[in-house]
C-alpha positions as CSV (number, residue, x, y, z in Angstrom):
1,X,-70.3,20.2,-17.8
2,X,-68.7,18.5,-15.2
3,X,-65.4,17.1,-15.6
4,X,-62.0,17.2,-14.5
5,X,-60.0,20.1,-16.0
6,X,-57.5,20.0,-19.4
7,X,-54.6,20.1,-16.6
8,X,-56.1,17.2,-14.6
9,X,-57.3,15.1,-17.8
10,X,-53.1,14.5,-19.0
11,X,-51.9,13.2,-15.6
12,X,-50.7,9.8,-14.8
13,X,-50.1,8.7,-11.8
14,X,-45.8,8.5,-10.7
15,X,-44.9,4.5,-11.4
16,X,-42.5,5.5,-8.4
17,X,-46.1,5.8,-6.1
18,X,-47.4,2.6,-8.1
19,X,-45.0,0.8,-7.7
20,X,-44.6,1.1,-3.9
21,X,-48.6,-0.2,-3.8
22,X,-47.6,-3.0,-5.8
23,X,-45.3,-4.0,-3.5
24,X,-47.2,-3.3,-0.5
25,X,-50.2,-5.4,-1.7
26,X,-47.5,-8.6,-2.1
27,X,-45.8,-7.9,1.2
28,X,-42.5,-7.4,-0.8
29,X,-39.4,-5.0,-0.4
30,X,-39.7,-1.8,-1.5
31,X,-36.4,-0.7,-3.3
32,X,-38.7,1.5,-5.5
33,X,-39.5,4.2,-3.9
34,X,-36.8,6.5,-2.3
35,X,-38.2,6.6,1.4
36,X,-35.0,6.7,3.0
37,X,-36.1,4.6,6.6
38,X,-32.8,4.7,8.1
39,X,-32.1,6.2,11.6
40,X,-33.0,10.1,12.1
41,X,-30.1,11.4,14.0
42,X,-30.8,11.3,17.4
43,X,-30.3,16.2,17.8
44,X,-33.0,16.1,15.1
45,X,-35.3,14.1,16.8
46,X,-34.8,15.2,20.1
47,X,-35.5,18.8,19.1
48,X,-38.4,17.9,17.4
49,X,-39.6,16.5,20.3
50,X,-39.2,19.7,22.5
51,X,-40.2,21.6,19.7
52,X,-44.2,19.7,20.1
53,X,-44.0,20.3,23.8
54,X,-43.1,24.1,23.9
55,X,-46.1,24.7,21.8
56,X,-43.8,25.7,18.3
57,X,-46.6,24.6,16.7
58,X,-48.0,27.9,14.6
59,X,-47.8,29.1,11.5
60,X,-44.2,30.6,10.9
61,X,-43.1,33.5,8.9
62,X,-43.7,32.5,5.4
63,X,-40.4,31.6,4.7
64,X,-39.2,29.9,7.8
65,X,-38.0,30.7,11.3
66,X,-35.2,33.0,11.5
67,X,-32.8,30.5,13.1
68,X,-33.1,28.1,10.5
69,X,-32.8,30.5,7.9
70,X,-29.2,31.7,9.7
71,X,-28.4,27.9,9.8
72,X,-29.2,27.1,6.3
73,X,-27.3,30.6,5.0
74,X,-24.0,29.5,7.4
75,X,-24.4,25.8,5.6
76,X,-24.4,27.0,2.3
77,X,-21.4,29.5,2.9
78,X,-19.4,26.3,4.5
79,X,-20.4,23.9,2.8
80,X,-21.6,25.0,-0.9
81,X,-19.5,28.0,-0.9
82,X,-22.5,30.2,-1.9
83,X,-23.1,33.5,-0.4
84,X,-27.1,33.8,1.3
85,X,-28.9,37.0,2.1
86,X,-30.5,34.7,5.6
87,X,-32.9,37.6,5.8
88,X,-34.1,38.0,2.0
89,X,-32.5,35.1,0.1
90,X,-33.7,31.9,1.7
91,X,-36.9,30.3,1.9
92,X,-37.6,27.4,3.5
93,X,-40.2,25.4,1.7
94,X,-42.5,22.5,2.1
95,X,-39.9,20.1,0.9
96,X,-37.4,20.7,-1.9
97,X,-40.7,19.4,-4.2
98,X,-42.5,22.1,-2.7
99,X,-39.6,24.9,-3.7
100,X,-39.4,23.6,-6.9
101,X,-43.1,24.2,-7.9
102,X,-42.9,27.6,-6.1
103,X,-40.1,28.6,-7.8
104,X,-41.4,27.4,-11.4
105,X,-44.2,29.4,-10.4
106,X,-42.8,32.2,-9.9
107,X,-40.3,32.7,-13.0
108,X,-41.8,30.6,-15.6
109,X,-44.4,31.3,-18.0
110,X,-46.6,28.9,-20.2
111,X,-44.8,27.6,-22.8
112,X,-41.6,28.5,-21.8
113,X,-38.8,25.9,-23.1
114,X,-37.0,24.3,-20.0
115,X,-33.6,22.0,-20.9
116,X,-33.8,18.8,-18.8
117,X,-31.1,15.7,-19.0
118,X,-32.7,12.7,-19.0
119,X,-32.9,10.6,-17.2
120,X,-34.9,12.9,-15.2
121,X,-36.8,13.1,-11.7
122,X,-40.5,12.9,-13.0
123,X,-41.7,15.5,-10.6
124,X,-39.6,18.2,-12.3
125,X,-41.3,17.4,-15.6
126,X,-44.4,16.8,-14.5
127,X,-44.1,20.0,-12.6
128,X,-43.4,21.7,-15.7
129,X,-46.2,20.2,-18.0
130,X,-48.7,20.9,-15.2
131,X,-47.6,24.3,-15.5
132,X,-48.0,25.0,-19.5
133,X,-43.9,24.8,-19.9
134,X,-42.3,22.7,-22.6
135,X,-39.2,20.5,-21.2
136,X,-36.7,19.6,-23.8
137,X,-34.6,17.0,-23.2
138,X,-30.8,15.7,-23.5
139,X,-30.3,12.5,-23.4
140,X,-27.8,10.8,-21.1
141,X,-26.1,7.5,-22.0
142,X,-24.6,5.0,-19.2
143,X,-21.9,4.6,-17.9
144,X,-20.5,8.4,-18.4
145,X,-24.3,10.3,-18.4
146,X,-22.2,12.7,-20.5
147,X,-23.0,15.7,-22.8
148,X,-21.5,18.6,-24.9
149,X,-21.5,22.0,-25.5
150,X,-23.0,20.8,-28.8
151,X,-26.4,18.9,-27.0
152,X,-27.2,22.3,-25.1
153,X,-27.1,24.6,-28.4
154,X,-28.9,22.0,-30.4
155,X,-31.6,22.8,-27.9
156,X,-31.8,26.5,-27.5
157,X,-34.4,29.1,-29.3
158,X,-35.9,32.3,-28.4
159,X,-38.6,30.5,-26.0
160,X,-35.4,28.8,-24.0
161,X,-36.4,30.3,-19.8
162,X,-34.0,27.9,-18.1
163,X,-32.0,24.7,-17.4
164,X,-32.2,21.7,-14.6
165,X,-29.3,20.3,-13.2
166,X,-30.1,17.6,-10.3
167,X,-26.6,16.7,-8.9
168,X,-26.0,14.1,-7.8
169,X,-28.5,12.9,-10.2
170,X,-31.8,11.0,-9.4
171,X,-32.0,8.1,-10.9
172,X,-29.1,8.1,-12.5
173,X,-26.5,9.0,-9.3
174,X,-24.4,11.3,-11.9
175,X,-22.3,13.5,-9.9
176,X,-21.6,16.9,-12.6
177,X,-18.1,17.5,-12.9
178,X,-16.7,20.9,-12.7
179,X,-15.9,21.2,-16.2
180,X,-19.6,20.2,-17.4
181,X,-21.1,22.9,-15.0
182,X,-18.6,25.5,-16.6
183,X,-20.6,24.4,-19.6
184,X,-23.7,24.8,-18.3
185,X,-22.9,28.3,-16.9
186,X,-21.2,30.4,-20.1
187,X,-24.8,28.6,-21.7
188,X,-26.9,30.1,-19.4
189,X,-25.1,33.5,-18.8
190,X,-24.8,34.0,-22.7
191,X,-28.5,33.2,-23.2
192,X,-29.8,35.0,-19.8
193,X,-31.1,31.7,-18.2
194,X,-32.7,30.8,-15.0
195,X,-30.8,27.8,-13.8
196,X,-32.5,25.8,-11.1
197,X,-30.3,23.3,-9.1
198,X,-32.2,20.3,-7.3
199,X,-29.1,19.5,-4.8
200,X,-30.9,17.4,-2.4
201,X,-28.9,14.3,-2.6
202,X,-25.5,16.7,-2.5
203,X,-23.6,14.5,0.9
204,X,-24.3,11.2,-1.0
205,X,-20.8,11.1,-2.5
206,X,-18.8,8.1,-3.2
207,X,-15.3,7.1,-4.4
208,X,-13.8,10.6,-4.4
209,X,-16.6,12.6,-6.0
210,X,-17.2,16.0,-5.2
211,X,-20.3,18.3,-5.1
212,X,-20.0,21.5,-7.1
213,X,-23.0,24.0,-6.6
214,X,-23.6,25.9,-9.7
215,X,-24.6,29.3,-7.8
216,X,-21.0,29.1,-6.7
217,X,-19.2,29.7,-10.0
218,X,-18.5,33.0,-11.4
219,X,-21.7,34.9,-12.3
220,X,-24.2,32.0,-11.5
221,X,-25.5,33.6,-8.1
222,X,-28.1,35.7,-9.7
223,X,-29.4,33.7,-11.9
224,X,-29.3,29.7,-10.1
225,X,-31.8,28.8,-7.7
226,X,-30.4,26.8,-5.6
227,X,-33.0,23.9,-3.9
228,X,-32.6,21.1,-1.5
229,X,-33.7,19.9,1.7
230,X,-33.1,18.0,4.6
231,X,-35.6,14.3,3.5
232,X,-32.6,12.6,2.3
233,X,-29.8,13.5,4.7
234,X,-31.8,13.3,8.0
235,X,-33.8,10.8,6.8
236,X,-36.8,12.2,7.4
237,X,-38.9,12.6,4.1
238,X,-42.4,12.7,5.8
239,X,-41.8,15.8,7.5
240,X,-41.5,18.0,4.2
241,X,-39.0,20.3,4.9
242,X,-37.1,21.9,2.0
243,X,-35.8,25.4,1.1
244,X,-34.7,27.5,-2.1
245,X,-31.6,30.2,-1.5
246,X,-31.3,32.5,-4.6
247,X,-31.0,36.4,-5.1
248,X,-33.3,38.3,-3.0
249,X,-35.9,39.2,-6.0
250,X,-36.3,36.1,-7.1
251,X,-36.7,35.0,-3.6
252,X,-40.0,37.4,-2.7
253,X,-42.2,35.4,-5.8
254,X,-41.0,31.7,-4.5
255,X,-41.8,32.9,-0.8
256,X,-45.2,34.2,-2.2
257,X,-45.9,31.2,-4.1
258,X,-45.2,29.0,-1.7
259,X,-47.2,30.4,0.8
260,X,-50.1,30.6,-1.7
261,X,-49.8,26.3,-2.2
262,X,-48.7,25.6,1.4
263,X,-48.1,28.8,4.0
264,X,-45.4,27.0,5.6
265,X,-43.3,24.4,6.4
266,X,-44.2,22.4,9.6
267,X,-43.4,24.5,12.4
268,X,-41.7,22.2,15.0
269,X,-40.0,20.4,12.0
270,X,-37.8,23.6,11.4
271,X,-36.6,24.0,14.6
272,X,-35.4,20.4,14.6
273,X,-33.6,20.8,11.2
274,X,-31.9,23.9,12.6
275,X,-31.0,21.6,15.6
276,X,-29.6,19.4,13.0
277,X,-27.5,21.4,11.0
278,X,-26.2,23.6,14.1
279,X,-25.2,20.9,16.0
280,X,-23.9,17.7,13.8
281,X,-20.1,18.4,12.3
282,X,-18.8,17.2,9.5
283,X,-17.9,13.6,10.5
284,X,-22.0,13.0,10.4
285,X,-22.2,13.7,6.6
286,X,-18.7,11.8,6.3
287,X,-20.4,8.7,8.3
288,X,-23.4,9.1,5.9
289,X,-21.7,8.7,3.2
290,X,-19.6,5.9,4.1
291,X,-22.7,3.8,5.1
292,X,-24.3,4.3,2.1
293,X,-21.2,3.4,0.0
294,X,-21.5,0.0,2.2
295,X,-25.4,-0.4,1.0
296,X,-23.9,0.8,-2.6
297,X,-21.8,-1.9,-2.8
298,X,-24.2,-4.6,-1.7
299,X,-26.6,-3.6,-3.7
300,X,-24.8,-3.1,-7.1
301,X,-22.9,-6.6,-6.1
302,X,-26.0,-8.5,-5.3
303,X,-27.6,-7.2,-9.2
304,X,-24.4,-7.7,-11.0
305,X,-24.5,-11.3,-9.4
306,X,-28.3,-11.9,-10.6
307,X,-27.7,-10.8,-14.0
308,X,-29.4,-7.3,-14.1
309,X,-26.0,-5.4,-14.4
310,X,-25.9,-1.8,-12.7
311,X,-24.7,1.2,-13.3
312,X,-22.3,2.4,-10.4
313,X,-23.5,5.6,-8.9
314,X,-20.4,8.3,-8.4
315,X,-23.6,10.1,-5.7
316,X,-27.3,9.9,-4.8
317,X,-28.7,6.8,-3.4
318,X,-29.9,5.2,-6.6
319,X,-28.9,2.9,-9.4
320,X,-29.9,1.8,-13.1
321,X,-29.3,-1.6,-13.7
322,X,-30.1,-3.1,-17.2
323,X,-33.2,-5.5,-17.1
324,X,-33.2,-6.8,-20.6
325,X,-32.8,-10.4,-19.2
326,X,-36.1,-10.1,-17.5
327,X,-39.1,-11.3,-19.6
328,X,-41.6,-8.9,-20.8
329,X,-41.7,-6.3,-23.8
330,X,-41.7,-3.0,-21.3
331,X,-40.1,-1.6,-18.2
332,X,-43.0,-1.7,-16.5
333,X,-43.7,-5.6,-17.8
334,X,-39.9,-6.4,-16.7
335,X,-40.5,-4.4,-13.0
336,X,-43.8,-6.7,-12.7
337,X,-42.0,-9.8,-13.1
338,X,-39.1,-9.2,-10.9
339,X,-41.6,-8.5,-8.6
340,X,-43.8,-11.7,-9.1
341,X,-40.5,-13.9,-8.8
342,X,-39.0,-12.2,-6.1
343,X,-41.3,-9.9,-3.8
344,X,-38.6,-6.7,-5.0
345,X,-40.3,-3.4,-6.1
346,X,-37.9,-1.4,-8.4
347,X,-38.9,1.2,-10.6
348,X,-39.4,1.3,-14.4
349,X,-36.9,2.6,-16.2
350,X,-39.0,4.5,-18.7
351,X,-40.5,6.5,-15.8
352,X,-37.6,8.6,-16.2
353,X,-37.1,8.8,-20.1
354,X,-39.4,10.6,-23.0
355,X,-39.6,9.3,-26.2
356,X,-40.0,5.5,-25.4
357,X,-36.4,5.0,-23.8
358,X,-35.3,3.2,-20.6
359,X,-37.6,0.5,-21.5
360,X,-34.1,-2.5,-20.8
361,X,-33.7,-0.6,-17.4
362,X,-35.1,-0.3,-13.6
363,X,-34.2,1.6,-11.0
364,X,-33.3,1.4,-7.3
365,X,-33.0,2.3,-4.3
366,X,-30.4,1.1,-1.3
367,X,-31.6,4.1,1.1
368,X,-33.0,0.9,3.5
369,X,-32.1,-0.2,6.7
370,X,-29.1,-2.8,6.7
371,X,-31.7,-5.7,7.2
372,X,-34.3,-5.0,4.8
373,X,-31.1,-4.9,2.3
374,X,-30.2,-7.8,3.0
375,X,-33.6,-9.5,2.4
376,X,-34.3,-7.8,-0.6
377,X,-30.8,-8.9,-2.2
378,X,-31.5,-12.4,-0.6
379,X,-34.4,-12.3,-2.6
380,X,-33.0,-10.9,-5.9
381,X,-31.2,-14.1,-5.6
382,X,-34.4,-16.1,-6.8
383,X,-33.6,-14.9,-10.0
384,X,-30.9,-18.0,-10.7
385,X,-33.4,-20.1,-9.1
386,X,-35.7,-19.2,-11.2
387,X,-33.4,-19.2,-14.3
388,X,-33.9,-16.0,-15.6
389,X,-30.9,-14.0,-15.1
390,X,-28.3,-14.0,-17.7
């Protein structure tokens, strides 16, 4: 009689999360996971600090403290050019993971049909399977990631609840034009879908691109939930501070929800995010972005050089380059290899596909400080020492 439940029994374990043990067990470099361990700026930290030792250290109202909730509203106004209700439209979550489970909670039922592009962020489908929904999936193909009117439509039926658009894309580093988005929007408003928008990699831009929130075209507002977070762009992704913005009565089931799973997001964390976004202009998220392209470009170099050719990313801090000159039948024999020959943890590619695919691909990640770059592309190098690269 005792055993784990039906849920429980399908789960596997994120090869993201696996392959960051791997890697930590041979004293490698992680450009798996996403950890993002460069600098926190230094109006985020301070506050946090002060934060601690004025005692904001109780549970908040469960969807944030007011003054974040003003900061994040004026942010999204600026910045996204989305309208937020500060006092009934935004929640501020544990994490943009944590609004995204609340917020699937909240407006989807079992067996609801959710369209996802692939490649896709695993939490999102896992998130959906563990919750009785059914993802159905387009399928992306490099160097474009593009799709048609066509690939939505072949999709829809009656049990259709709601798309996911992650832009920029994780792991792919797509960056969804205008035009696609259109797409995506006279879908939706024709079929009455939820739209829910995972923007938290939205000021890593390069080469011109430009981030287009969905809730900001004509008609979207009510119907796109609009998460992200701060883990990425402050670099702080151990403090779990996210937050969803969408129309007021969607926003009362997310806030419940979350609450339910987590009652709040760390207290003196949201003051310091506030800090954050009150204080740093826009030549911080310019700066970002530039540095990044500078890790972009060293990383994408270093695998093109090797042999394992990427695929530039127009945003995000990711990329997918093609592994088919490593030895082994699988992603994940191909990601065990690099790592035997060179101490580098990247991700499998078919962590992010269904159906078998992504299995001549890995993914990763150049969110690192400049020097632990460095040594990992140093040590991608062993590859032509090692005569396997192309």
């Amino acid at each position: 009689m005792t055993q784990l439940s039906q849920r429980a029994a399908r789960i596997q374990q994120s090869e993201i999360r696996v392959m960051s043990v791997e890697c930590e067990r041979v004293r490698g470099v992680n450009l798996a996971q996403g950890i993002c361990d460069t600098e926190v700026p230094e109006p985020v930290r301070r506050a946090a600090r002060e934060a601690i030792d004025r005692g904001r250290n109780q549970y908040t109202r469960l969807d944030g403290i007011a003054e974040l909730r003003r900061a994040i509203a004026a942010k999204m106004q600026r910045y996204n050019g989305v309208a937020a209700d500060a006092e009934r439209g935004v929640v501020v979550t544990t994490g943009s993971t944590g609004g995204f489970y609340s917020t699937c909670l909240a407006l989807l039922n079992p067996g609801d049909e959710v369209i996802v592009f692939e490649p896709y962020y695993g939490y999102h489908v896992h998130t959906l399977e563990a919750l009785g929904c059914v993802p159905r999936y387009i399928t992306l193909a490099p160097p474009d990631w593009r799709f048609t009117a066509d690939d939505l439509e072949r999709l829809a039926s009656p049990r259709t609840r709601a798309v996911i658009i992650n832009t920029p894309a994780n792991p792919s580093g797509k960056v969804f034009t205008r035009a696609e988005l259109e797409l995506i929007a006279e879908f939706a408003r024709r079929r009455d879908l939820f739209c829910l928008t995972d923007e938290i990699y939205e000021y890593f831009l390069y080469n011109g691109a430009e981030h287009i929130s969905l809730a900001s075209l004509p008609g979207m507002a009510e119907r796109t939930i609009t998460i992200s977070g701060f883990s990425k762009t402050f670099s702080i992704t151990g403090w779990r501070v996210g937050y969803v913005v969408c129309e007021p009565r969607w926003a009362y089931a997310i806030g419940y929800f979350s609450d339910l799973a987590y009652i709040c997001a760390p207290s003196p964390f949201q003051h310091a995010v506030a800090a954050g976004l009150n204080e740093l202009d826009d030549s911080f998220y310019r700066a970002l972005a530039a540095e990044y392209a500078v890790k972009r470009k060293l990383l994408c170099d270093t695998l093109h050089d090797v042999g394992l050719e990427p695929v530039l990313p127009a945003g995000s801090y990711y990329t997918l380059a093609d592994a088919s000159a490593l030895p082994g039948a699988t992603s994940k024999e191909k990601a065990m290899a690099l790592l035997e020959i060179t101490g580098v943890a990247a991700v499998p590619g078919a962590a992010f596909y269904s159906g078998g695919s992504g299995e001549n691909l890995l993914r990763f990640c150049f969110a690192k400080t400049d020097a632990d770059l460095r040594d990992g592309c140093q040590r991608l190098h062993q590859l032509k020492r090692a005569a396997v690269s192309l």
